[in-house]
C-alpha positions as CSV (number, residue, x, y, z in Angstrom):
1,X,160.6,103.7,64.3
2,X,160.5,102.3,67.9
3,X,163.5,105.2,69.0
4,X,160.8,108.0,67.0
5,X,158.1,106.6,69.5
6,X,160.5,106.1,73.0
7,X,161.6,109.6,72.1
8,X,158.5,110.9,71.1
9,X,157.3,109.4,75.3
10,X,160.1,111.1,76.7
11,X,159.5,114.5,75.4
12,X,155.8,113.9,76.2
13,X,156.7,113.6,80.2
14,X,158.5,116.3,80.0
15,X,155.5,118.2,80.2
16,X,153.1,115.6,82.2
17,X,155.7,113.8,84.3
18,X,152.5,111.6,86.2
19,X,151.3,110.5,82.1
20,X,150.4,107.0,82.7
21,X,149.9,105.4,79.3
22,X,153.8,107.2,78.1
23,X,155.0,105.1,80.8
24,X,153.1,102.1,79.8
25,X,154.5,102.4,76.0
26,X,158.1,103.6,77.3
27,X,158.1,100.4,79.0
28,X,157.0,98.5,76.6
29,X,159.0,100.0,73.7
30,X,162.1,99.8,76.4
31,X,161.6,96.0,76.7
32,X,161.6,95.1,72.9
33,X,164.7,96.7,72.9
34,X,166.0,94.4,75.6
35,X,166.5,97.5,77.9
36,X,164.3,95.7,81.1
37,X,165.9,97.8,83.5
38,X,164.9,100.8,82.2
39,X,161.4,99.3,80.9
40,X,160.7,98.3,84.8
41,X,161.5,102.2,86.1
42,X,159.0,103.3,83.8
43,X,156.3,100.5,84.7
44,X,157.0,101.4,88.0
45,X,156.4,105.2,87.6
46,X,153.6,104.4,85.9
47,X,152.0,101.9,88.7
48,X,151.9,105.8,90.4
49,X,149.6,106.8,88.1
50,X,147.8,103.7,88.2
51,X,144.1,104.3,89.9
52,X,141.6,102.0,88.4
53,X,142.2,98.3,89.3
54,X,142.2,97.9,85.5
55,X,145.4,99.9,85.1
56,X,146.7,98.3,88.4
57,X,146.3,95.1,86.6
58,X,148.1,96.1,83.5
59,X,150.9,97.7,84.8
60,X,151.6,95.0,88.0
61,X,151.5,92.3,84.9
62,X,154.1,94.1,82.1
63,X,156.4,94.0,85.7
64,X,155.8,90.4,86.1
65,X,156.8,90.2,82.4
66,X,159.8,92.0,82.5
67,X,161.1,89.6,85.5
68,X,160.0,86.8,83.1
69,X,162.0,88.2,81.0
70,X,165.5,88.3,83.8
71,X,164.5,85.1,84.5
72,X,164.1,86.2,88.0
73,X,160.5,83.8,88.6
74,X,159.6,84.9,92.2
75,X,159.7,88.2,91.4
76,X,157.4,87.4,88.1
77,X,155.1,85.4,90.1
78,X,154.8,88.5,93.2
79,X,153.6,90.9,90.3
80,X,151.8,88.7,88.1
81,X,149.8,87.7,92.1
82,X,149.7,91.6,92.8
83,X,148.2,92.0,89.3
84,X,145.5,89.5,90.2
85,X,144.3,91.0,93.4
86,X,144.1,94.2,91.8
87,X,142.5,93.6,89.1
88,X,140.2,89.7,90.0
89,X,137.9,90.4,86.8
90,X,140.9,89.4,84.3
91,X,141.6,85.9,84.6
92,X,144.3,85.9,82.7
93,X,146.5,87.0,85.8
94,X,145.8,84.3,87.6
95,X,147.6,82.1,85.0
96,X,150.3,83.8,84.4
97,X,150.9,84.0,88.0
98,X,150.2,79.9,88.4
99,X,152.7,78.8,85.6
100,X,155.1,81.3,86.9
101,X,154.6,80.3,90.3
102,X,155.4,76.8,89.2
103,X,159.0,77.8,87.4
104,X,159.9,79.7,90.7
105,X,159.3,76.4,92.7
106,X,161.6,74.4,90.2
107,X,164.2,77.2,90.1
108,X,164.2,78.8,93.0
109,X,162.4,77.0,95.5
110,X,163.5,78.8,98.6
111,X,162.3,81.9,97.7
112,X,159.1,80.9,96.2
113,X,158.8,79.8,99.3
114,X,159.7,82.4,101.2
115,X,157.3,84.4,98.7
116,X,154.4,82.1,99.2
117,X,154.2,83.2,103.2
118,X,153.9,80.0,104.2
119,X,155.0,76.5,105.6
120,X,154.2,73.6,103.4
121,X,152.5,72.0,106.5
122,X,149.9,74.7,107.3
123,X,146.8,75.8,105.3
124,X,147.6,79.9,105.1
125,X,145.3,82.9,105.2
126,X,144.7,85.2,102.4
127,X,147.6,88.0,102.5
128,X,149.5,91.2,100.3
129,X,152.2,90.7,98.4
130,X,154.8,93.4,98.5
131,X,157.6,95.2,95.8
132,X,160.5,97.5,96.1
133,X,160.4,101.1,95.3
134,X,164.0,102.3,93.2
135,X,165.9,105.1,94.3
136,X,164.2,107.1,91.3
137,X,160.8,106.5,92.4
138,X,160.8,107.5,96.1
139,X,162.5,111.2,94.4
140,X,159.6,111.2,92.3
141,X,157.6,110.6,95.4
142,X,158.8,113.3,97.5
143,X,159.1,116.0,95.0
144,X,155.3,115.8,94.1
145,X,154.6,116.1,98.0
146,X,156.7,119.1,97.7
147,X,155.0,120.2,95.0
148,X,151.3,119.4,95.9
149,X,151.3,118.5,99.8
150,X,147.5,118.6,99.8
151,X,147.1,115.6,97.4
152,X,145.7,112.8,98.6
153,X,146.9,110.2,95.7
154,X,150.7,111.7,96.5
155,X,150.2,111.0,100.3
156,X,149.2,107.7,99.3
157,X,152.1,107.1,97.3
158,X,154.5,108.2,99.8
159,X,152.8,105.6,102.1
160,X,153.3,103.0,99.5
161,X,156.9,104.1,99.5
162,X,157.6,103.9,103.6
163,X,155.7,100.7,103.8
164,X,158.2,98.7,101.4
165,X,160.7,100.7,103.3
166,X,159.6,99.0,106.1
167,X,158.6,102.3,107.7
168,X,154.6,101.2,108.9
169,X,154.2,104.1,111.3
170,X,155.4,106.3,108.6
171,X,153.2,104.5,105.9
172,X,150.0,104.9,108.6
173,X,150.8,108.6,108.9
174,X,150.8,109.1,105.3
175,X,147.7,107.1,105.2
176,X,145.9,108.9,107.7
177,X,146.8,112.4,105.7
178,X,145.4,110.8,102.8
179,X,142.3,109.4,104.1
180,X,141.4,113.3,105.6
181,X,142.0,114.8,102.0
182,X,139.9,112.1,100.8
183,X,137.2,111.0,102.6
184,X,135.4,108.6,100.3
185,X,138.2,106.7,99.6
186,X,137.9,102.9,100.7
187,X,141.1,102.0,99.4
188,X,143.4,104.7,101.4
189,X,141.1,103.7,104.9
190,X,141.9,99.6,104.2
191,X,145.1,100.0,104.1
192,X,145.2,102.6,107.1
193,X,143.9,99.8,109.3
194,X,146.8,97.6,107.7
195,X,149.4,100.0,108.5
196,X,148.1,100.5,111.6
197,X,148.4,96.5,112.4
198,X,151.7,96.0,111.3
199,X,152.7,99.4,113.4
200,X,151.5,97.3,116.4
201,X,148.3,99.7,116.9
202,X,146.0,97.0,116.1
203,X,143.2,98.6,118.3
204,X,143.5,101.5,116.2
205,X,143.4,99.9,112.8
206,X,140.4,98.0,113.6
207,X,138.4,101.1,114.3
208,X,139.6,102.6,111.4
209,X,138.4,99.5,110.3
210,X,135.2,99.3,111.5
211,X,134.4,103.2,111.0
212,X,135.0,102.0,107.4
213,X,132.4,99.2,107.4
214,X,129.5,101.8,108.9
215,X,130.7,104.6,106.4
216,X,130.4,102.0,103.4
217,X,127.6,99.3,104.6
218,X,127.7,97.5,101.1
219,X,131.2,96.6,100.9
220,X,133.0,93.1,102.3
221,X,136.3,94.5,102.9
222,X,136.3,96.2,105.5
223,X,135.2,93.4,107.7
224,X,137.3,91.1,106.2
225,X,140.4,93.3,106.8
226,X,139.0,93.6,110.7
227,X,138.8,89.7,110.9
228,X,142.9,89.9,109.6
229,X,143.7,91.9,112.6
230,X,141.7,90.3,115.1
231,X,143.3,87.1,114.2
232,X,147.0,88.7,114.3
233,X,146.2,88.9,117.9
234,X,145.1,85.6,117.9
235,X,141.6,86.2,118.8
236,X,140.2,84.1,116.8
237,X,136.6,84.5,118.4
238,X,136.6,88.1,117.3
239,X,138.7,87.3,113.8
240,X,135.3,84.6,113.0
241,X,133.0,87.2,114.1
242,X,134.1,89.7,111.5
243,X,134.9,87.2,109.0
244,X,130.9,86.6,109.5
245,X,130.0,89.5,109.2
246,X,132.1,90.2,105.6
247,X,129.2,87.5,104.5
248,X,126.6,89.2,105.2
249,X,127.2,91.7,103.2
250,X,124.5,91.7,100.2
251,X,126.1,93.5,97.6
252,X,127.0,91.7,94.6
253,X,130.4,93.4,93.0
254,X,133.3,91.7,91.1
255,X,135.4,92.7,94.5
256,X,133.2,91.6,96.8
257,X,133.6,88.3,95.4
258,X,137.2,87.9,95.9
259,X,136.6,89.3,99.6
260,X,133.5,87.2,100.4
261,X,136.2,83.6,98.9
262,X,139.3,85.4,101.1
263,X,136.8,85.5,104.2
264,X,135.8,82.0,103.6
265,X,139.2,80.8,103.2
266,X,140.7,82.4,106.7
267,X,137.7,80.9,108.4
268,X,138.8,77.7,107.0
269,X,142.3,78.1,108.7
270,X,141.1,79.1,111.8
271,X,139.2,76.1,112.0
272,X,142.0,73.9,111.2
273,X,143.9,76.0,113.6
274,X,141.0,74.9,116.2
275,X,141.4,71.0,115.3
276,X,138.3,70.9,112.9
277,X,140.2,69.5,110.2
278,X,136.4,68.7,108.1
279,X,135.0,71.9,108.5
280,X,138.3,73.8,107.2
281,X,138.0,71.7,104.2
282,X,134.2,72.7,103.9
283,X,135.3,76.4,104.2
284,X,138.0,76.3,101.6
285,X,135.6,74.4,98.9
286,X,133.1,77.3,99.4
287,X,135.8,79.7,99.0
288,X,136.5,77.8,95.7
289,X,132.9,77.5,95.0
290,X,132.3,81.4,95.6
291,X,135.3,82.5,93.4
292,X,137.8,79.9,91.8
293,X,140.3,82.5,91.1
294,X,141.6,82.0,94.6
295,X,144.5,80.3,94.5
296,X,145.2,80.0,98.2
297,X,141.9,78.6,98.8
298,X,142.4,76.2,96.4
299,X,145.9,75.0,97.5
300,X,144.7,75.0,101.2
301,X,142.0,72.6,100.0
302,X,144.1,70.5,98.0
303,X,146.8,69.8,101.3
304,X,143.9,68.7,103.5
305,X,142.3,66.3,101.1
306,X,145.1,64.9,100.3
307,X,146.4,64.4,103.8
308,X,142.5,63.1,104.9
């Protein structure tokens, strides 16, 4: 019955290649036949497809599963994190990404380490996580740009695709292309300014930045993402200005949550960066307080108190 439905998928993208959920059950069907690789190309095509932070969620998760799966627990833990930040409403990411967190630190400590982004002397800011793109995926890619060149969600995943290339100027171009086709995107305008940072046109990315915050006055991100840059350049004057003004913001939304804890928690390492050991603790309990799905936050606080 399970080859009737994997072949039953396969015809079905023959005729709608970008078919998110046949790529969800393809996977799915592909791992309860043990076939991972194969299950994890598919996932991957279908994070493509993925455009609500509720399919994001899903489809970063069954990755983190399949890695599970290989035993390979870093590479669980980065999906089941990614899943989380996409998708902060389900906490059920969170866990998976803790416990698996934990089995990478037993097993492989060095790269949990290394995938962490941090020392384990220094309380860390909030930051992405990234994946790799297969050979299979970046063709996909660049035929639907061929295809449709004028589509903004395309442009955006050939930006995806540079940027784990390591290609940020090329990412930032795609971005920008994007962000003109679609103009009410918040999303595609974030992670311009990004691009634009790790490009090394930070003045650029925090206009795009701050253009962003005017054009959408409700939403925390885009203040928080500012505050990021500002303190890449280790302004940390201008980095807690923005980070303030991410607070501000009224609005009450699931991801304004996360991005009102993420604020509180890179205000809290600056001040430990400034010698206020006390008030970075305060900052990271509020963070905590304001959304205890935030791991970093939470293992920030836990270092400092237990070194007080």
């Amino acid at each position: 019955r399970r080859q009737d439905a994997i072949q039953a998928f396969n015809e079905s993208l023959k005729y709608h290649p970008h078919y998110l959920h046949a790529h969800q059950n393809l996977g799915k069907a592909l791992r309860e036949e043990g076939r991972l690789k194969d299950a994890i190309r598919h996932f991957e095509l279908a994070l493509l497809s993925a455009d609500t932070p509720h399919a994001k969620g899903i489809v970063y998760s069954a990755l983190g599963v399949c890695h599970q799966d290989l035993r390979e627990w870093t590479k669980a833990a980065t999906y089941f994190k990614a899943a989380s930040d996409a998708d902060p409403s389900n906490p059920r990411h969170l866990r998976d990404f803790e416990s698996t967190f934990r089995l990478a630190q037993q097993h492989e400590p060095a790269k949990a380490a290394a995938a962490a982004g941090r020392s384990t002397q220094q309380p860390t800011p909030n930051q992405q996580q990234g994946t790799s793109a297969t050979p299979e995926v970046i063709g996909k890619v660049l035929a639907d740009i061929e295809q449709q060149p004028d589509n903004a969600k395309f442009r955006h995943n050939l930006a995806v695709v540079l940027s784990e290339q390591g290609d940020a100027s090329g990412a930032a171009e795609a971005l920008a292309h994007a962000v003109r086709l679609d103009q009410q995107n918040l999303d595609y305008r974030m992670q311009l300014g990004a691009a634009l940072g790790a490009a090394g046109d930070v003045s650029r990315g925090i206009r795009v930045l701050q253009k962003a915050a005017k054009r959408f006055p409700h939403e925390v991100q885009p203040w928080y993402e500012t505050g990021v840059l500002h303190a890449q350049q280790a302004d940390a004057k201008r980095a807690r200005e923005a980070y303030e003004k991410a607070l501000a913001v009224e609005q009450e939304s699931p991801r304004n949550t996360a991005y009102r804890a993420k604020s509180l928690t890179n205000l809290g390492v600056l001040a430990f960066q400034q010698g206020d050991r006390q008030l970075a603790i305060e900052f990271f309990r509020k963070a905590v307080q304001v959304d205890p799905s935030n791991q970093n936050a939470k293992n920030n606080l836990q270092q400092l108190q237990q070194a007080a």
